[in-house]
C-alpha positions as CSV (number, residue, x, y, z in Angstrom):
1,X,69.7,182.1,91.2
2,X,71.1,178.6,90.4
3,X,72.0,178.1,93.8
4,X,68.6,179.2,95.1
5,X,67.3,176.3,92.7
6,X,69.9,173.7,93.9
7,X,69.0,174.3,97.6
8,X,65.4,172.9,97.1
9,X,66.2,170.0,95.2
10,X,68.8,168.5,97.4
11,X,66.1,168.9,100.1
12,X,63.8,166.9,98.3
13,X,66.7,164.2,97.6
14,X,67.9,164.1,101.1
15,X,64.3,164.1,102.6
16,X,63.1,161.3,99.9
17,X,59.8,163.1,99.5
18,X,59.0,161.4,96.4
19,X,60.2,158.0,97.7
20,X,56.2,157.7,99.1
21,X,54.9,157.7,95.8
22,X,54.0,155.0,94.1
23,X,52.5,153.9,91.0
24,X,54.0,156.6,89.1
25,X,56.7,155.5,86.0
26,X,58.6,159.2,86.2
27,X,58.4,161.8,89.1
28,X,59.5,165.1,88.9
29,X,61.4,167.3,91.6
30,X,61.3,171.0,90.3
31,X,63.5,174.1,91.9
32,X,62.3,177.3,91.2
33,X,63.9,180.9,93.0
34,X,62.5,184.2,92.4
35,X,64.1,187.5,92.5
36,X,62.1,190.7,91.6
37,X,60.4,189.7,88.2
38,X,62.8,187.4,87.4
39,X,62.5,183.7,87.7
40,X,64.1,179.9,87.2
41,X,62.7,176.5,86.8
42,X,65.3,174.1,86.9
């Protein structure tokens, strides 16, 4: 499930999808993977 979470956050790092926002001090780029009822937020 780690590697389910990595997956989306190197997208967002290699897309820049928060480099179009501005005015914010601190953004935050969250991976989360499910897998029957479990879950992780990382």
């Amino acid at each position: 499930m780690n590697q389910d979470c990595d997956a989306p956050i190197g997208q967002i790092v290699t897309e820049k999808y928060a480099e179009g926002l501005y005015g914010y001090t601190q953004i935050f780029c969250y991976g989360i993977s499910f897998f029957q009822k479990q879950n992780r937020v990382k």
